[in-house]
C-alpha positions as CSV (number, residue, x, y, z in Angstrom):
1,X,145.3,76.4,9.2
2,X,143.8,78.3,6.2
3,X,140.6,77.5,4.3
4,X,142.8,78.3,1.3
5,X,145.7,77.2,2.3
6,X,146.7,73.5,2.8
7,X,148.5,72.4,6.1
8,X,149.8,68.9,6.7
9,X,149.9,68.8,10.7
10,X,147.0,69.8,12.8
11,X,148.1,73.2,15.2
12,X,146.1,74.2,18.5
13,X,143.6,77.0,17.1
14,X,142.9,75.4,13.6
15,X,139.0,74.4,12.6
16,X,139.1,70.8,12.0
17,X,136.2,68.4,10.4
18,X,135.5,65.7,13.1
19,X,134.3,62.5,10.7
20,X,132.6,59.9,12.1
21,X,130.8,58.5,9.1
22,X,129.8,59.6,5.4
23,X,126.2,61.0,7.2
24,X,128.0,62.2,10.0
25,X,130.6,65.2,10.6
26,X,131.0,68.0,12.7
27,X,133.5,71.3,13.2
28,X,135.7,71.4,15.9
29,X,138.4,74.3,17.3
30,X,141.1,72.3,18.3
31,X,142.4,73.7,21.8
32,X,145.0,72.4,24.4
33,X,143.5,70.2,27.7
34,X,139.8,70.3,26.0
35,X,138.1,67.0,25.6
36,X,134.8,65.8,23.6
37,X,132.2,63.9,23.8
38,X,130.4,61.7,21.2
39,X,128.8,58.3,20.3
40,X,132.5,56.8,19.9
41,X,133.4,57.5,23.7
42,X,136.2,60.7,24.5
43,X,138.2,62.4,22.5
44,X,141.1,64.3,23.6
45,X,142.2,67.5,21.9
46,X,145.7,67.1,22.8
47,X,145.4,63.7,20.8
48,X,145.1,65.2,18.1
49,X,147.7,68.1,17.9
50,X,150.3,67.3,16.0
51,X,148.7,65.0,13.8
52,X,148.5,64.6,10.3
53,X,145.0,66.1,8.8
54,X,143.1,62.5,7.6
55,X,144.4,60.5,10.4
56,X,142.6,57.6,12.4
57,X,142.2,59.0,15.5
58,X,141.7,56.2,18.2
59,X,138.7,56.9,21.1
60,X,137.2,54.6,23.8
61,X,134.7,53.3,22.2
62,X,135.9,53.4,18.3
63,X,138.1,55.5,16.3
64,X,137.4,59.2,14.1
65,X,139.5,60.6,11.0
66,X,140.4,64.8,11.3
67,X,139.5,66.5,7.7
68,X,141.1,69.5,6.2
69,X,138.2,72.1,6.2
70,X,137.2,73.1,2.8
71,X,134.1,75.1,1.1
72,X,132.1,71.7,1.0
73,X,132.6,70.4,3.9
74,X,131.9,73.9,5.4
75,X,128.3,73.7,3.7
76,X,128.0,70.0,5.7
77,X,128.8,70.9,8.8
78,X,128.5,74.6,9.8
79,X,126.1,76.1,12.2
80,X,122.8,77.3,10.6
81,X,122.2,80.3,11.6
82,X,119.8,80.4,8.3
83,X,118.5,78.2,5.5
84,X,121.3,78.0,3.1
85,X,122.5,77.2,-0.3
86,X,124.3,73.5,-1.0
87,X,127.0,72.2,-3.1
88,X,125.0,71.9,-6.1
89,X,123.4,75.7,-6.4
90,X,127.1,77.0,-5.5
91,X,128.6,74.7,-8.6
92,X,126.1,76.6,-10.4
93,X,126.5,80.1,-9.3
94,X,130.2,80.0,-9.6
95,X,129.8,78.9,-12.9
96,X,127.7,81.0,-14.4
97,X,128.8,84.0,-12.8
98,X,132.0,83.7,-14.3
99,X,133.9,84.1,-11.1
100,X,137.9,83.4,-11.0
101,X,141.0,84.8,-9.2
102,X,141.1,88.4,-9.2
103,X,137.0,88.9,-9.4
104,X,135.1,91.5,-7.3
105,X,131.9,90.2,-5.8
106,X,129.5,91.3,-4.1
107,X,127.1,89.2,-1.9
108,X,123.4,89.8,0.1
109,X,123.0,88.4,2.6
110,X,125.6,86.7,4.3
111,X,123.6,84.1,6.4
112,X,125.5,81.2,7.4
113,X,128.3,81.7,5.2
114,X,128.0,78.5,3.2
115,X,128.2,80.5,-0.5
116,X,130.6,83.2,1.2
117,X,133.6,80.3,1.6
118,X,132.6,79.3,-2.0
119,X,132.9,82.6,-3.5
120,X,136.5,83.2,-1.5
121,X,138.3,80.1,-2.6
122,X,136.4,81.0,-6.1
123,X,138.2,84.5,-6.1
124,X,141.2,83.8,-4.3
125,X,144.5,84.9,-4.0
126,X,143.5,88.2,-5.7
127,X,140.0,88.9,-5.6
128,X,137.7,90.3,-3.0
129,X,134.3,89.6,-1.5
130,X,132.0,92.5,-0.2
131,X,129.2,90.6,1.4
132,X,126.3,92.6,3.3
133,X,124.1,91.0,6.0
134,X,121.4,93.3,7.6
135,X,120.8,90.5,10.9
136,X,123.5,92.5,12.9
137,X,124.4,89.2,14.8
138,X,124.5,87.4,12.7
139,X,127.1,89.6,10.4
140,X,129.5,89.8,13.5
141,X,129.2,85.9,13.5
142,X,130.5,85.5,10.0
143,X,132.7,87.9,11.0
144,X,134.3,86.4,13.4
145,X,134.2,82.8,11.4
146,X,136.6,84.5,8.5
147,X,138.8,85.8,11.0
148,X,138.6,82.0,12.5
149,X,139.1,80.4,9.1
150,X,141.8,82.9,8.1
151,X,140.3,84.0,4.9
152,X,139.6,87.9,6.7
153,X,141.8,89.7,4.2
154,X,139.6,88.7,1.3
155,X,136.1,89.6,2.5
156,X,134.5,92.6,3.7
157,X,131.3,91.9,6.2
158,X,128.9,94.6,6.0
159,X,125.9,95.3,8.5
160,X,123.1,97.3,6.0
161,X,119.9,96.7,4.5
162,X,121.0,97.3,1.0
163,X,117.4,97.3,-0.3
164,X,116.7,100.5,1.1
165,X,120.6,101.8,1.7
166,X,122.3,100.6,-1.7
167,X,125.6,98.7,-1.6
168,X,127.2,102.4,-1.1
169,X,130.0,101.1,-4.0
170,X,130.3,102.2,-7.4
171,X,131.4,100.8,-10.5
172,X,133.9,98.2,-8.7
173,X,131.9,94.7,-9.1
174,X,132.8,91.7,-11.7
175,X,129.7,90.1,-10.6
176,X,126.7,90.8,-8.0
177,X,124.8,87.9,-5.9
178,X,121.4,88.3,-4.2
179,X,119.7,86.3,-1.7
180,X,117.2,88.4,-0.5
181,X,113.0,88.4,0.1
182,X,112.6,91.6,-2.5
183,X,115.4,91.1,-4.6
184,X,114.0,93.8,-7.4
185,X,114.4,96.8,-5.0
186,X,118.0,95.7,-4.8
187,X,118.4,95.2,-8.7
188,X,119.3,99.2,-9.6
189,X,121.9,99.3,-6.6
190,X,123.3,96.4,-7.9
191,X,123.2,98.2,-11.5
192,X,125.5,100.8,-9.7
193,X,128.0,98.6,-8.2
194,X,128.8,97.0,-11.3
195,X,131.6,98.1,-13.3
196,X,131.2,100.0,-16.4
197,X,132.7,97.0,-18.6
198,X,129.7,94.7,-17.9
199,X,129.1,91.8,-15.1
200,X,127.2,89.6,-14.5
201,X,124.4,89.1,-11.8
202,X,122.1,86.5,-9.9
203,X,119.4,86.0,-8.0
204,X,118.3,83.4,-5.8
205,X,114.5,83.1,-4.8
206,X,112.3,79.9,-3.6
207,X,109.5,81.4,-5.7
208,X,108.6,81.5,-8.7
209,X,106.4,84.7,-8.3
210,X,109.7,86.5,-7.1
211,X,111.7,85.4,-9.9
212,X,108.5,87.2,-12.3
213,X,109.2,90.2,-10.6
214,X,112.9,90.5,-10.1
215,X,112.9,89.4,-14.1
216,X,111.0,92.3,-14.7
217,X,113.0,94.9,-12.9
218,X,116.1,93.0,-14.7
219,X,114.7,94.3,-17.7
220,X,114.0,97.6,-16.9
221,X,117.4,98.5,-15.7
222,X,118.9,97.0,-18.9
223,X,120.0,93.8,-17.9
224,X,120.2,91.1,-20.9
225,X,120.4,87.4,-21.4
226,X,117.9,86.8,-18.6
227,X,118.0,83.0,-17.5
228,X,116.3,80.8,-14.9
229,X,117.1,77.7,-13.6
230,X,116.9,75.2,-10.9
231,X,119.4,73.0,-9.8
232,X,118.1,68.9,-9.2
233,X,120.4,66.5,-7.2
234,X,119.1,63.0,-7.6
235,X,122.0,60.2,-7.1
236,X,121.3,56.3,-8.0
237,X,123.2,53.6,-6.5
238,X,124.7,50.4,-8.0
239,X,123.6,47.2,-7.3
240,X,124.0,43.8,-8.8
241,X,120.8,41.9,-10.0
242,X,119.7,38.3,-10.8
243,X,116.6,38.3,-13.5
244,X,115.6,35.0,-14.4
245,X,115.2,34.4,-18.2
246,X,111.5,34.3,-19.4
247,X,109.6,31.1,-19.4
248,X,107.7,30.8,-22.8
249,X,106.0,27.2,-21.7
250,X,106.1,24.1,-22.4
251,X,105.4,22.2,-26.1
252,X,101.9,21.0,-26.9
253,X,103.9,17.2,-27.1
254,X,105.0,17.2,-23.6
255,X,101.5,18.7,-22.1
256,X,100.1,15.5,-24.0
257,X,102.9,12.9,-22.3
258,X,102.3,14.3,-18.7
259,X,98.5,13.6,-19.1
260,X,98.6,10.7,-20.2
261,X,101.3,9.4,-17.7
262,X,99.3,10.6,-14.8
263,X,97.4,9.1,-12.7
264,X,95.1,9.6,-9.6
265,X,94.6,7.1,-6.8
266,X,91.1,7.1,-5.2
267,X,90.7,7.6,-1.6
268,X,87.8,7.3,0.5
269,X,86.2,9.8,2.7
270,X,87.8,8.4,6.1
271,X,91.4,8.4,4.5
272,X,91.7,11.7,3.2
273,X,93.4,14.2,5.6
274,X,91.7,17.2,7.7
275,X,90.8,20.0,5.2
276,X,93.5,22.3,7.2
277,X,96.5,19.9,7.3
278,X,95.9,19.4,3.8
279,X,95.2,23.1,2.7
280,X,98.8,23.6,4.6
281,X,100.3,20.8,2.8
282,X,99.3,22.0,-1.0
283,X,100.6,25.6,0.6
284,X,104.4,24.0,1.8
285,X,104.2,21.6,-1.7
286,X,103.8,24.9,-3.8
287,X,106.5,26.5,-2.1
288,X,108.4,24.0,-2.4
289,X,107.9,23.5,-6.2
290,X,108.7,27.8,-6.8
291,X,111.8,27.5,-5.2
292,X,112.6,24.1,-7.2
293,X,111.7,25.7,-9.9
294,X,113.6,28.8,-9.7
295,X,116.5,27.6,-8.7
296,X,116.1,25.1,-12.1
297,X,115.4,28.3,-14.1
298,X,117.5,30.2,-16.5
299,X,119.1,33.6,-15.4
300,X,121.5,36.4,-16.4
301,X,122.8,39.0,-13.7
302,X,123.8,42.6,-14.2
303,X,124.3,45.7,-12.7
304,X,121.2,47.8,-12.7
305,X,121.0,51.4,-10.9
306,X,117.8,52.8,-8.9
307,X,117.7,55.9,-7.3
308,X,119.6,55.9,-3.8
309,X,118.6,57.6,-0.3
310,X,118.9,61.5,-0.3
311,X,122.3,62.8,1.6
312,X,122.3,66.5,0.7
313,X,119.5,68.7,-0.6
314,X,119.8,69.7,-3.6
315,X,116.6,72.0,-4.2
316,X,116.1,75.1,-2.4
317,X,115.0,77.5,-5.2
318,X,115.3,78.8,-8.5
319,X,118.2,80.8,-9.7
320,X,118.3,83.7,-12.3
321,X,121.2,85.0,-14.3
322,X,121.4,88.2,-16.2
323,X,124.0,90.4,-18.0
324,X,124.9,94.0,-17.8
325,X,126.8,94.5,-21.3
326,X,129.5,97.6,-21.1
327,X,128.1,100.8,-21.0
């Protein structure tokens, strides 16, 4: 099993996605005579070797489906190790870094490894990632995740503080990527490490006041179409509606018939009814005379939309492009 590459049977050693629901999903190493445990009772690993990836998997208590793995489900489900970015940033990065098979790129820091998977497939069968993560642990993680994942022969895992070290490559990079506290001391390594036919670069910071400065040192090391953005995720569901029709009254000629047409029995002090029974009873009559009368009133239905429960984040920052034109 390959990130990359599409299998249709499930072998011992592959990462799986474990589905239980739409809100609910998990990774799982699939390994001979290992078992586990979760709300729908035991699952069995052996039950699942051989097996085609998407199929109902029967437990004790209910039944799961097996995933393929892929770069968004790998942003769902993987281990945080750090805050990281989600489907709709990556969309955006991809895009606007003009990434495609056969790019260089080069990535800081390496985190959790949610971009990193998005940048591969992005890149892939040709390119090459060179992604730099100064945590030492956590670079041998991700590390050992692309040798897991099989995707090791396209990405490089660096441990170095390229703020203060540099990226230590030269004029080899289609396209730079930086997710760091002080991006600007980065910026003129980055400059380096770009090739001398242009690329492009970005920046991802949660603050606004970083984004001044990095802008700023974007500038001063002749970068060019400076751009930021932020990325909004805001879904709506679909529901149908019943809206009654408006109810402009009744005409002048029928007020006049109901007066006259009514009338009002008199009742003495000893036959009218407790004050509460009676307050209860104009209560249940009016009640009874709304439902009457909407259920005797005009009305259209349609499909309306209103905004539904959040899923995934979708904010986490602002982003900034730039260009360095040939030189």
């Amino acid at each position: 099993m390959s990130f990359l590459k599409y299998n249709n049977k499930i072998k011992e050693g592959d990462t799986v996605i474990i589905h239980l629901s739409h809100k609910s999903m998990f990774p799982a190493v699939i390994q001979k005579g290992k078992t586990l445990n979760m709300q729908y009772g035991v699952l069995k690993h052996d039950n699942i070797i051989d097996k085609t990836f998407g199929s109902k998997i029967e437990c004790s208590k209910g039944y799961i489906r097996v995933l393929h793995p892929t770069a968004e489900l790998w942003t769902v489900t993987l281990p945080h190790r750090t805050q990281i970015l989600y489907t709709t940033d990556i969309s955006m990065i991809v895009m606007q870094l003009d990434l495609k098979p056969g790019c260089v790129v080069l990535e800081s820091g390496t985190g959790s490894g949610s971009l990193s998977h998005a940048l591969i497939r992005a890149i892939a069968p040709t390119g090459h990632l060179h992604t730099f993560e100064f945590h030492q642990q956590r670079s041998e993680k991700a590390d050992e995740e692309f040798i897991s994942h099989r995707v090791k022969d396209m990405v490089t895992v660096y441990h170095k503080d390229v703020c203060s070290d540099g990226f230590g490559l030269t004029d080899m990079a289609d396209a730079v990527f930086l997710d760091l506290p002080h991006p600007w001391d980065a910026i003129p390594h980055a400059k380096q490490a770009l090739k001398s036919s242009g690329g492009r670069i970005c920046s991802f910071s949660p603050c606004i006041e970083q984004v001044q400065k990095s802008c700023s040192t974007l500038k001063e090391c002749g970068f060019s179409d400076l751009e930021t953005m932020e990325s909004l995720l805001r879904t709506y569901n679909v529901s149908t509606t019943k809206i009654p029709l408006a109810d402009l009254g009744e005409h002048e000629e029928d007020l006049e018939e109901d007066t006259e047409e009514d009338t009002t029995d008199t009742i003495t002090e000893d036959e009218k009814p407790p004050k509460k029974v009676k307050m209860e009873d104009e209560a249940n009559n009016k009640m009874a005379d709304q439902s009457k009368k909407q259920s005797e009133t005009p009305s259209v239905i349609f499909n309306t939309t209103q905004p539904a429960e959040t899923v995934q984040a979708g904010h986490t920052g602002f982003l900034t492009f730039a260009t360095l034109y040939p030189r």
